[in-house]
N, C-alpha and C positions, 0 to 999 in steps of 0.2 A: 820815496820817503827817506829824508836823512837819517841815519844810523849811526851810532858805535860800540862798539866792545870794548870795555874798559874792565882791566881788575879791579877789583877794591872790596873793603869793607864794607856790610850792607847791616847797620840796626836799624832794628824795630822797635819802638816802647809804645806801648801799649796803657794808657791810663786806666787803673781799675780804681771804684770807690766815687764813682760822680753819680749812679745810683743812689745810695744813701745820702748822699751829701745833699743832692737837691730834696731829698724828703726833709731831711734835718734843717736845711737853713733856706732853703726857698729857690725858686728857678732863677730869681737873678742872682744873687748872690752866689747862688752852685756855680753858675756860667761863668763868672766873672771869677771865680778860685781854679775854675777848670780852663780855662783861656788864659792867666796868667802862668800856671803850670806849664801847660803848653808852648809857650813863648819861653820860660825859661831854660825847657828842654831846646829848643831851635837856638838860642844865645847860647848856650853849652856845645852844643852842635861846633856852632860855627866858630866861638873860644879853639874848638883845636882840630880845626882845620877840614870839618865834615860841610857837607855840601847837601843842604835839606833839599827835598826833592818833594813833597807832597805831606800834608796833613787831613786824613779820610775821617773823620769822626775824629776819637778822643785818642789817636797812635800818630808818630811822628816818622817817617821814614827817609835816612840821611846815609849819604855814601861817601866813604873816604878811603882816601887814598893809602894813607899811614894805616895799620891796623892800630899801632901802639896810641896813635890817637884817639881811634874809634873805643878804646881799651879805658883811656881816659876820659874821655866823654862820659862812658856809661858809669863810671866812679862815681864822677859827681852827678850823676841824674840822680843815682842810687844812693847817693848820701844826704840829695839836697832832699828827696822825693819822702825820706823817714823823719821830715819835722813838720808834716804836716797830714790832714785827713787820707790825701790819696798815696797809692803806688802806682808799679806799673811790671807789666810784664813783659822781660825785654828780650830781644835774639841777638845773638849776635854772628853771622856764617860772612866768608871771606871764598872769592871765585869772578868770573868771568858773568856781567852783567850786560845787555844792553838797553842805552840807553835812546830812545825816540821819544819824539812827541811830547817832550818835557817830564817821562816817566822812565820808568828802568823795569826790565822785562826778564825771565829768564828764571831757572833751575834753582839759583842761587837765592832769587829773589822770594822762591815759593819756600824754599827750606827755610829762610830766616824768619818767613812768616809761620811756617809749624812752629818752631823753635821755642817765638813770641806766643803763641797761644800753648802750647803745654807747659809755661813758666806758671812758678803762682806766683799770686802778686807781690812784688817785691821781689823776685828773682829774676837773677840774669840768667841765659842759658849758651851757650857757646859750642858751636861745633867744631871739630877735631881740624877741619878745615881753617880755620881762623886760630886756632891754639900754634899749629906747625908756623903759621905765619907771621908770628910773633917772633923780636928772638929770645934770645936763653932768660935774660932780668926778666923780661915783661912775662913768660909764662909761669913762673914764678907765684905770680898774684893769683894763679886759679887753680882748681883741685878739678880731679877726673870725677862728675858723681856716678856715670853710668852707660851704657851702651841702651838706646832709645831705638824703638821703630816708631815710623813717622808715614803716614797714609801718603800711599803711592810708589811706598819704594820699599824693594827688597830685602837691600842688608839692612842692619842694624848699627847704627851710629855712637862715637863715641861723643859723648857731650857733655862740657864740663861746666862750672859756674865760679863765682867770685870764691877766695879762699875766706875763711869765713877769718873774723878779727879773736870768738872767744876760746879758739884752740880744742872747742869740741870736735872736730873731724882732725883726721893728723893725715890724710892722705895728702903725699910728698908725690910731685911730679919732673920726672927729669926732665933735662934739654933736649930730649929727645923723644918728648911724651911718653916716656913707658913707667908704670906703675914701679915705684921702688918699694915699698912697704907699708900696707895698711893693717899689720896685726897690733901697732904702740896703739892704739885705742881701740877699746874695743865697742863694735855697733852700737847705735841708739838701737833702746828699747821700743817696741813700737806692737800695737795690736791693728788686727786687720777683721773690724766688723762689715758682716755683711747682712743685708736684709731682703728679703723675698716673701712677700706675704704674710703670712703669719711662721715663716722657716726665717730664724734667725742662727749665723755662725759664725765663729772667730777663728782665727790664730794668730802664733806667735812664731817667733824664727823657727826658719828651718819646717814650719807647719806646714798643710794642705786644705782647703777647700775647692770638693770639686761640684761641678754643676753641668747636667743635662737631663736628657729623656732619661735615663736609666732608673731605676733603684736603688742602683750601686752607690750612686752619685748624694755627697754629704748634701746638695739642695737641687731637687728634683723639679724639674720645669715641665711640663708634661705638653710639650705643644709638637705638631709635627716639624715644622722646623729647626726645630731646635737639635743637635745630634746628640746622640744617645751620651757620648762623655765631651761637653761642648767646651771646657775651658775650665781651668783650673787657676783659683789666689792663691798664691804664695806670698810667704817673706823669706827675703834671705838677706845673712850683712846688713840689716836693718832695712831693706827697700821692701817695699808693696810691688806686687808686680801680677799682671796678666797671664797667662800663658795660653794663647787660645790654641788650640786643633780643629775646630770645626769645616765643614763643608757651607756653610751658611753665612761664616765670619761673625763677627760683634759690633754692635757702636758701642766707642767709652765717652762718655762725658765729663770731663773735669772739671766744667766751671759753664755758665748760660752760656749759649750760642756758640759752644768748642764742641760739637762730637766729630769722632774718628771716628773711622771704617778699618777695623782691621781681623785678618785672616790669616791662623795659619803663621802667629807670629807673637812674639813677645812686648806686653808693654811695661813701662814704668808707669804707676799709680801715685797721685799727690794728694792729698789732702781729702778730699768727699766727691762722690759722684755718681753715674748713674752705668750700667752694663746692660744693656738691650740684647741678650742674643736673635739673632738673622734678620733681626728689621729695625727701621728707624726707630728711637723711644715716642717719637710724637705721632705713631701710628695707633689707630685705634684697641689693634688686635696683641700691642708689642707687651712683652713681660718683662718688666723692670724691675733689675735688682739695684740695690740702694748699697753704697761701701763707703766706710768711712775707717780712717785712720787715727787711734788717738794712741798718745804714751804710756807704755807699757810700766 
């Protein structure tokens, strides 16, 4: 089988919003707004110098050589993608790919695709690996949001996104990725509800919501599975976040057909979802808690 290893650039965009669209305006017409989308992303693509390699349903997935290209590419996907019904949820990670069989295979290739599904829609998401690759101008355009676990891997990932145009976040990154100062503004305000039967809880920065078999535990799940203190929400700095410890681990769900498996490690939380502790949520027997995030 012919083979090669090639570095490069590896995005992912991922079309969200062709759900409703076909409800609202009809299966041809949705097809026909989602298939021009699609192509436009591919003409962007290959405007600065990316090499489309496969379109699986409604995500485009293109490798380039230049990162500073790939950096550009997703500019304008991202610009072009907020004048109309859809978005998209994009990765963006930089490494050692190979490519056969007219597809590209590899470590790098699976990371860009977590990346792509824990973005909400309309965000870019960027690993630290593709930031260092940039040089000193181009990383510029992006802010550090957060260090992310990602199912399958150990550490904890730094992962940054587009710097935003209305000067809400003021995180400054040097030439050398390291945090110079995020006290000039101070966090978004942000509430973290959670729902579990008829046990509903909140908090705010610097708050705690914990949950397991215990009593102790602010929402009590009473299943043997589940360990006695199974995971804890928090907010801090304005983020949502997981904290899990169990023996059992968690699914989180961020969005239809995204759940993670994780154990024993910390995640970043977006927008609304679902927390399964020790089994899948689509198992008969799973208890599902409900979390959603609105401003504080």
């Amino acid at each position: 089988m012919d083979q090669e290893t090639v570095l490069a650039a590896v995005l992912l965009a991922d079309v969200v919003g062709s759900t409703p669209l076909y409800e609202r305006i009809g299966d041809d017409a949705a097809l026909q707004q989602i298939s021009d989308c699609l192509d436009a992303m591919r003409d962007i693509v290959a405007r600065h110098g990316g090499d489309f390699i496969h379109s699986k349903g409604d995500d485009v997935l293109s490798l380039f050589e230049s990162p500073e290209g790939a950096l550009r590419a997703v500019c304008q996907i991202s610009s072009q993608l907020t004048k109309g019904p859809l978005s998209a949820r994009i990765g963006l990670h930089f490494g050692a790919v190979i490519r056969a069989r007219g597809a590209v295979f590899g470590d790098v290739v699976n990371v860009t695709a977590r990346l792509s599904t824990t973005a909400n829609p309309g965000e870019v998401l960027i690993s630290q690996n593709f930031f260092e690759a940039l040089s000193a101008g181009s990383r510029s355009a992006l802010r550090l949001l957060d260090k992310m676990a990602f199912k399958g891997k150990q550490e904890l990932f730094d992962v940054y996104t587009l710097g935003s145009d209305d000067g809400a976040r003021s995180t400054h990154i040097a030439s050398r990725g390291t945090i110079i100062d995020r006290r000039s503004a101070p966090p978004r305000q942000i509430i973290l509800v959670i729902r579990y039967g008829d046990q509903l809880r909140s908090c705010r920065n610097n708050e705690f919501v914990t949950i397991g078999r215990s009593p102790e535990c602010n929402i009590v799940v009473q299943r043997p599975w589940v360990s006695r203190h199974h995971a804890t929400f928090t907010i801090s700095n304005g983020k949502a976040r997981l904290i899990e410890r169990s023996s059992s681990g968690t699914f989180v769900s961020m969005g239809p057909g995204h759940e993670v498996f994780v154990r024993r490690e910390d995640i970043l939380l977006f927008g609304s979802g679902d927390i399964s502790p020790g089994m899948r949520s689509s198992l008969r027997d799973a208890q599902v808690l409900h979390y959603e995030i609105v401003s504080g």
